[in-house]
N, CA, C and O atoms as CSV, one atom per row, in Angstrom:
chain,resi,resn,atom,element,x,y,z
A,1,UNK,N,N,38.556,-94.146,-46.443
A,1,UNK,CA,C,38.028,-92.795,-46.263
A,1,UNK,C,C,36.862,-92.856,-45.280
A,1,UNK,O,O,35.886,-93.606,-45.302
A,2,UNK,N,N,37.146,-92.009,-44.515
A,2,UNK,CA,C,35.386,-92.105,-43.090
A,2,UNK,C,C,35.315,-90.744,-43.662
A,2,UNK,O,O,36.227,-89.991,-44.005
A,3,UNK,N,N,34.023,-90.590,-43.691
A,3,UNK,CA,C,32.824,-89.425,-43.656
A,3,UNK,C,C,32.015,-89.781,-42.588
A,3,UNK,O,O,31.430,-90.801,-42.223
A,4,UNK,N,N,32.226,-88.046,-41.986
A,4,UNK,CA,C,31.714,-87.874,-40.915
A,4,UNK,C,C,30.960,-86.774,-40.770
A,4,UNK,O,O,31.489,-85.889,-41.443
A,5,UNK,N,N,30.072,-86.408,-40.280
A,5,UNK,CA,C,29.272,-84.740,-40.202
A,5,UNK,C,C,28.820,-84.429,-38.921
A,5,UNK,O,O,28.184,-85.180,-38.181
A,6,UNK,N,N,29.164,-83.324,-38.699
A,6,UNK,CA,C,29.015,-82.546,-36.802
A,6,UNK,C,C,27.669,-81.413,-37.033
A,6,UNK,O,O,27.137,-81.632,-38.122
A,7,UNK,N,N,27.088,-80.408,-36.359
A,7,UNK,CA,C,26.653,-79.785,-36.111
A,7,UNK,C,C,27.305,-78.824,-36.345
A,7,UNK,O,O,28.514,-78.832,-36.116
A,8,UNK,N,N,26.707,-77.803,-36.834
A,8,UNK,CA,C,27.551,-76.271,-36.207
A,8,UNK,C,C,27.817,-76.048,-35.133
A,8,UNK,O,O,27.037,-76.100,-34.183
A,9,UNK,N,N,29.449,-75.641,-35.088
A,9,UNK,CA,C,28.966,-75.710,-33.186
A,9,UNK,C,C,30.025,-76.384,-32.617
A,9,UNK,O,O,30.941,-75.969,-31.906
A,10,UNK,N,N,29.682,-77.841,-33.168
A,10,UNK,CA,C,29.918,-79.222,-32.375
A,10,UNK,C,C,31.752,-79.328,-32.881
A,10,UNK,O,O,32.496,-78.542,-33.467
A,11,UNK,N,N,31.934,-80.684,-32.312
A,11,UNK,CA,C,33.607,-80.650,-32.937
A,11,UNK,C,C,33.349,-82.370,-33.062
A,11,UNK,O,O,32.295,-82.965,-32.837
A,12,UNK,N,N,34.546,-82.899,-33.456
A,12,UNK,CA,C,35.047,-84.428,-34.155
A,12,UNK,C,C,36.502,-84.603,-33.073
A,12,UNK,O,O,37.417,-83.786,-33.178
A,13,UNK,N,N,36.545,-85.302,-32.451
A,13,UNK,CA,C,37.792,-86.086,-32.049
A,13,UNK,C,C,38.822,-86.891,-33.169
A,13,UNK,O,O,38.632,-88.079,-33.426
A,14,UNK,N,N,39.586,-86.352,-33.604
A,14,UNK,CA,C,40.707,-87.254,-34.840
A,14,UNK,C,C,42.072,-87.137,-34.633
A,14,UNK,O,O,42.752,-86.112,-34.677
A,15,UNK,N,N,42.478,-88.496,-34.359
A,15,UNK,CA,C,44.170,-88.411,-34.613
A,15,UNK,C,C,44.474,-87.685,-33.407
A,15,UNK,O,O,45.684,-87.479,-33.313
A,16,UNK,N,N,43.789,-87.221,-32.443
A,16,UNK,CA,C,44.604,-86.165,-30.899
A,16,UNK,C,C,44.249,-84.899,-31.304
A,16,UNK,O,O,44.882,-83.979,-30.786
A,17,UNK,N,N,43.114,-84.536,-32.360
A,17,UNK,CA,C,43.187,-83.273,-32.617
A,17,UNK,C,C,41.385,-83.153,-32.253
A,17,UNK,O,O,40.709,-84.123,-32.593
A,18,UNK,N,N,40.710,-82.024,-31.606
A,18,UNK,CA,C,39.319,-81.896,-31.764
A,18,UNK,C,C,39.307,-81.028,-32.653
A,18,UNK,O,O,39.973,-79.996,-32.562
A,19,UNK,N,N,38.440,-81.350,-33.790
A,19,UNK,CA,C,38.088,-80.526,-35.045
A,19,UNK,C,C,36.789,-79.972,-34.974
A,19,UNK,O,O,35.920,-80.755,-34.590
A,20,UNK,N,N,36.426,-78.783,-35.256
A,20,UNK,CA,C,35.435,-78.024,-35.718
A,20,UNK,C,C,35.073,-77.121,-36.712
A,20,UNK,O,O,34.270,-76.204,-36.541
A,21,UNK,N,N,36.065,-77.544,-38.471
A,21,UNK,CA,C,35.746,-77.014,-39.129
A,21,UNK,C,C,35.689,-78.034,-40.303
A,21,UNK,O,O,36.680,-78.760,-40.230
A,22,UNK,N,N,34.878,-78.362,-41.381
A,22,UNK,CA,C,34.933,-78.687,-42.732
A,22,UNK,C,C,36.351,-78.891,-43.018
A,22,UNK,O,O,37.211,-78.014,-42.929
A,23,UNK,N,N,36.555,-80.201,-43.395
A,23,UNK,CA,C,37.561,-80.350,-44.538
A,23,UNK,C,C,38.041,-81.897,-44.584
A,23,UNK,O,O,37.409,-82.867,-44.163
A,24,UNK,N,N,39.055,-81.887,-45.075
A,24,UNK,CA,C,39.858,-83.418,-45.277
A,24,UNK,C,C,41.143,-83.256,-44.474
A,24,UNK,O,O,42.135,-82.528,-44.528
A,25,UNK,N,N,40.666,-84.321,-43.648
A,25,UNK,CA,C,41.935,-84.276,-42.460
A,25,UNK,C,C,42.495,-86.054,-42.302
A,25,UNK,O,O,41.710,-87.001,-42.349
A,26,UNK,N,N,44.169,-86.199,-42.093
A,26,UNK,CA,C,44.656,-87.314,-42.247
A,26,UNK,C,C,45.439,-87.436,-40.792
A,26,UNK,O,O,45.674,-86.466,-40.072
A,27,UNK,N,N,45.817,-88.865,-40.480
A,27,UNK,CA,C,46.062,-89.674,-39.731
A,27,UNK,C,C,46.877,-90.588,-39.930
A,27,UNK,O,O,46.511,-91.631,-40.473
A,28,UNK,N,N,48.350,-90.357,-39.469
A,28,UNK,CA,C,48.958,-91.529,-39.700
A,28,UNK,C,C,49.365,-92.192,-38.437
A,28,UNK,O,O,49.695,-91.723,-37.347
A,29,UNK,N,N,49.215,-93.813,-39.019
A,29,UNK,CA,C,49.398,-95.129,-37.532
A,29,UNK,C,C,50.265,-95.594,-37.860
A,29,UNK,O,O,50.651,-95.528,-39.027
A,30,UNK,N,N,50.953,-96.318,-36.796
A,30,UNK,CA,C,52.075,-97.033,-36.980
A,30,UNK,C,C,51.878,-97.760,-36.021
A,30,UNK,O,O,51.865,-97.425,-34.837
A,31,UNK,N,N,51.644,-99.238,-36.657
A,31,UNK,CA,C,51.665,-101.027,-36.185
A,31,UNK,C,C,52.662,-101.125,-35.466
A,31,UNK,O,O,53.555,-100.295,-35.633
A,32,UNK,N,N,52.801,-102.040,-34.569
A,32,UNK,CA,C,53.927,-102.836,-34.225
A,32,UNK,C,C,54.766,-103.105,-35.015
A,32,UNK,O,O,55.737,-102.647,-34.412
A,33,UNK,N,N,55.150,-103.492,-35.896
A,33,UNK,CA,C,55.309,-104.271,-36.637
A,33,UNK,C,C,55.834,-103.284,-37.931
A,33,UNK,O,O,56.141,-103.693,-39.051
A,34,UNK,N,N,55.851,-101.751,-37.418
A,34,UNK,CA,C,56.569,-100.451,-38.499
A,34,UNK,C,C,55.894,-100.103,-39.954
A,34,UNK,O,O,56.211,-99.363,-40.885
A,35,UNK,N,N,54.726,-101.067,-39.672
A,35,UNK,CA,C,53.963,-100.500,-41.130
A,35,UNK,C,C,53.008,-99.256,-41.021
A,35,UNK,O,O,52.123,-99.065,-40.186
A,36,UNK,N,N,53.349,-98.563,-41.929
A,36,UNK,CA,C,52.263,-97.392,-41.271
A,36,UNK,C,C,50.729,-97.098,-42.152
A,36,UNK,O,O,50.679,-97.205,-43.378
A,37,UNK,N,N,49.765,-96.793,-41.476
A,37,UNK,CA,C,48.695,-96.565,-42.308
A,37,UNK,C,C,48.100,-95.263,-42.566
A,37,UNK,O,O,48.483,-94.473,-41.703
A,38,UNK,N,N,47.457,-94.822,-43.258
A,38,UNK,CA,C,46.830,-93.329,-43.134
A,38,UNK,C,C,45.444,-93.260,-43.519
A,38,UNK,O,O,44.793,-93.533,-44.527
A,39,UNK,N,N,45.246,-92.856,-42.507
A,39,UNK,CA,C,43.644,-92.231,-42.366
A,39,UNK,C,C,43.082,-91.463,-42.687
A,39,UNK,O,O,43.575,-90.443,-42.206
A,40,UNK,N,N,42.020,-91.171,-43.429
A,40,UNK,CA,C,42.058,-89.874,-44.332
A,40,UNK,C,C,40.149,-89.677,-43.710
A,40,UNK,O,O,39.429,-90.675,-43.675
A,41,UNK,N,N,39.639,-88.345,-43.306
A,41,UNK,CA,C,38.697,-88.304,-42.494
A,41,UNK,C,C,38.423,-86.807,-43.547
A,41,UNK,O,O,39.171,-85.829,-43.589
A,42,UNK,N,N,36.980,-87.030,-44.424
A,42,UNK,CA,C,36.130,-86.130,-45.077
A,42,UNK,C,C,34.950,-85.573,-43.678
A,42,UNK,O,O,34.053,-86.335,-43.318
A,43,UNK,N,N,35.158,-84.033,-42.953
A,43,UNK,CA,C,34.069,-84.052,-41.908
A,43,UNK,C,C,33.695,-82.538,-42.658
A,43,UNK,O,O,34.367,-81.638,-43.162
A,44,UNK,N,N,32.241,-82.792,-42.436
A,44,UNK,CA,C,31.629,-82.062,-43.001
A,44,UNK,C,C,30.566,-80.970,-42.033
A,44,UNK,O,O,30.081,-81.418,-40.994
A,45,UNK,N,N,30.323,-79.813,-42.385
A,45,UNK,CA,C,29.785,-79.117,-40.581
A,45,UNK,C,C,28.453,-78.872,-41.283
A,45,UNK,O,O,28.520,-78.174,-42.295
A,46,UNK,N,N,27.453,-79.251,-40.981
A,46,UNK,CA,C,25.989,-79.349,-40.773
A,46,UNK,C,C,25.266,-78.033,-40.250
A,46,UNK,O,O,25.357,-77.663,-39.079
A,47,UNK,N,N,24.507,-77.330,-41.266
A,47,UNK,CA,C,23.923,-75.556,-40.372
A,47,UNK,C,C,22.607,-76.446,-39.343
A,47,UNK,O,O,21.886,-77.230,-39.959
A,48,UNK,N,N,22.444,-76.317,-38.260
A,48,UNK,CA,C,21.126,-76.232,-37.651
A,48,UNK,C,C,20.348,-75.795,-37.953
A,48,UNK,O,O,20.495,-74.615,-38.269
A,49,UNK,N,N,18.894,-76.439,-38.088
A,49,UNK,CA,C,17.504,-75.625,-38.305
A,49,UNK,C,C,16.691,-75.575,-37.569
A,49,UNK,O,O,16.135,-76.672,-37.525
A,50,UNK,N,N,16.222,-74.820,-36.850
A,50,UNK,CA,C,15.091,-74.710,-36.050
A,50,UNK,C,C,14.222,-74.741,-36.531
A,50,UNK,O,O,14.353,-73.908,-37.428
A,51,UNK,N,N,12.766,-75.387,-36.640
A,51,UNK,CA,C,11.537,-75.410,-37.026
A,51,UNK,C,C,10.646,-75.379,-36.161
A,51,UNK,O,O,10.476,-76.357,-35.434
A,52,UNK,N,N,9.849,-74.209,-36.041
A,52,UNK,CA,C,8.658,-73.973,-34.978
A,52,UNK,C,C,7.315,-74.619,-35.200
A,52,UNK,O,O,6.700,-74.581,-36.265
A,53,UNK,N,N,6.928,-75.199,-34.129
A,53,UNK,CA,C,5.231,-76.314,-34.763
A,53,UNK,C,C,4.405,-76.009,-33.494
A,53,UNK,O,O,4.493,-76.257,-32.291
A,54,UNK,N,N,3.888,-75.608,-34.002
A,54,UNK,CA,C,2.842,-74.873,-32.658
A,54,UNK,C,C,1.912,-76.613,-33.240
A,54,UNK,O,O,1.775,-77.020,-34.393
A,55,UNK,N,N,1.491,-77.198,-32.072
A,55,UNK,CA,C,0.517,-78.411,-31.898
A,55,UNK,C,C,-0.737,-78.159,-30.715
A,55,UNK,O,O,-0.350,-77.546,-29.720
A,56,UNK,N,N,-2.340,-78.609,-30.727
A,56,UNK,CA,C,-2.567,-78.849,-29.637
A,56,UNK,C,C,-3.238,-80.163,-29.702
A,56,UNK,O,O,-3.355,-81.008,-30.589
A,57,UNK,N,N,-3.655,-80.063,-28.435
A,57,UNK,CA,C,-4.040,-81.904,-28.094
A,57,UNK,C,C,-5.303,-81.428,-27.453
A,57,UNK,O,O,-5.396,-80.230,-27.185
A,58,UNK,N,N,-6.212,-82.184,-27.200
A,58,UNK,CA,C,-7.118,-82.072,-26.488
A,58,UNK,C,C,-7.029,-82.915,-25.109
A,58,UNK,O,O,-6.722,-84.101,-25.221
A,59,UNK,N,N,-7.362,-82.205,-23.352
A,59,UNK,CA,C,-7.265,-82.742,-22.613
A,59,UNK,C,C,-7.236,-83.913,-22.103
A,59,UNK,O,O,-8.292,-84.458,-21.782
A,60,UNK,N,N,-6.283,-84.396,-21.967
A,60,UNK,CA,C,-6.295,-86.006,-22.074
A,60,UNK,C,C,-5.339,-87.229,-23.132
A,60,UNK,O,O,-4.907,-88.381,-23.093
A,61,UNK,N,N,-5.400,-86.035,-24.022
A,61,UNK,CA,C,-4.891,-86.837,-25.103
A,61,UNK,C,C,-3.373,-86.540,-24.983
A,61,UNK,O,O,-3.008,-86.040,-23.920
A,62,UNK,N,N,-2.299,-86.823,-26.088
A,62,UNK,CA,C,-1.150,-86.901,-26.109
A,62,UNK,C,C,-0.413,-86.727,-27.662
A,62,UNK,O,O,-0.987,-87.026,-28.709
A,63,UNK,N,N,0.857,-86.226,-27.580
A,63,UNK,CA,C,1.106,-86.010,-28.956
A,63,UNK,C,C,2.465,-86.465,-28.922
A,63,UNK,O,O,3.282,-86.279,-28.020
A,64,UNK,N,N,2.603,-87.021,-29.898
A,64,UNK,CA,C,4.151,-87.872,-30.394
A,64,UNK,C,C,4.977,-86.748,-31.160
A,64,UNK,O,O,4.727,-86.174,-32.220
A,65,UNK,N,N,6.320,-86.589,-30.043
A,65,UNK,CA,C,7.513,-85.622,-31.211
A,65,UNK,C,C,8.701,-86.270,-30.503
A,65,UNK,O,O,8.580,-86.549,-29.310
A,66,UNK,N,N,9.998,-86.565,-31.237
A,66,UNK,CA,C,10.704,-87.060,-30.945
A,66,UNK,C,C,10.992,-87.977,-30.446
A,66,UNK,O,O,12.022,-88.058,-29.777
A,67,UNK,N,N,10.139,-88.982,-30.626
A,67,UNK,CA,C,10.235,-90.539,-29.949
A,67,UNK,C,C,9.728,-90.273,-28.646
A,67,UNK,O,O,10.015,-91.090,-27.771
A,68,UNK,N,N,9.106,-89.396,-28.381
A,68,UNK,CA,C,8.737,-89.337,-26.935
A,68,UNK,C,C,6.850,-88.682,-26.894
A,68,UNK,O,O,6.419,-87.754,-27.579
A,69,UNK,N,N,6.073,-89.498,-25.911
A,69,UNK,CA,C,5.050,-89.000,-26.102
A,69,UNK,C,C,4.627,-88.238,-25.229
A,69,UNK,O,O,4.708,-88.657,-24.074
A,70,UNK,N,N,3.845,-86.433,-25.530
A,70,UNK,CA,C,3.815,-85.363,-24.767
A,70,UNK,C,C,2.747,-85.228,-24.194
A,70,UNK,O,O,1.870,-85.717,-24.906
A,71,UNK,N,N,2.269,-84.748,-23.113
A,71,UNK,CA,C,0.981,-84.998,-22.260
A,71,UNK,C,C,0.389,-83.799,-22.038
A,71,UNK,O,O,-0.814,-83.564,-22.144
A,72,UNK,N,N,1.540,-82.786,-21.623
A,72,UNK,CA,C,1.242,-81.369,-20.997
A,72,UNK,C,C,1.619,-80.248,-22.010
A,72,UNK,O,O,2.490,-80.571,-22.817
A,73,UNK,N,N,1.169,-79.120,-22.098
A,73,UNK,CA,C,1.345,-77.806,-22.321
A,73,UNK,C,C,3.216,-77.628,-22.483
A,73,UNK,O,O,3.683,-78.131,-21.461
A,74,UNK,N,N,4.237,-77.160,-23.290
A,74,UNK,CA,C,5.369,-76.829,-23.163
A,74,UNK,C,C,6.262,-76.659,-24.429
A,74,UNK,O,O,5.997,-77.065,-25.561
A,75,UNK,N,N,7.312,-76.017,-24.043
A,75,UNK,CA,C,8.803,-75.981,-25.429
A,75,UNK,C,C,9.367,-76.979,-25.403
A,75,UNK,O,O,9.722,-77.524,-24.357
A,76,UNK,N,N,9.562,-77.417,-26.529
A,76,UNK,CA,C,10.147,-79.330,-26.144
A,76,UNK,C,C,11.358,-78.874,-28.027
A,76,UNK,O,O,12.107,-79.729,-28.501
């Protein structure tokens, strides 16, 4: 079983199909060799949250959001 989770929005590549909704979706393979397997894929769709953070820094200084450190005035 793979569990997987997208964005709202977003989609999943499975089996030749792009998915963009919640659910349990399957996959069947077939080996060389005529054995077949099945894939069974739990994807789950994730709501987005926006969270607003008003920050300031004092001239000079710098502020850490997202692994990245901010220098100037901006929407990030």
């Amino acid at each position: 079983l793979l569990e997987e989770s997208i964005c709202k929005g977003g989609s999943f590549d499975f089996g030749g199909k792009t998915l963009t909704e919640a659910g349990t979706y399957e996959d069947k393979l077939l080996s060389a060799d005529g054995c077949d397997s099945i894939v069974t894929l739990k994807l789950t769709v994730v709501e987005q949250k926006e969270t607003l953070l008003e920050e300031s820094i004092c001239k000079g200084g710098s502020f850490s959001f997202g692994g990245k450190t901010l220098t100037e005035a901006g929407t990030y």
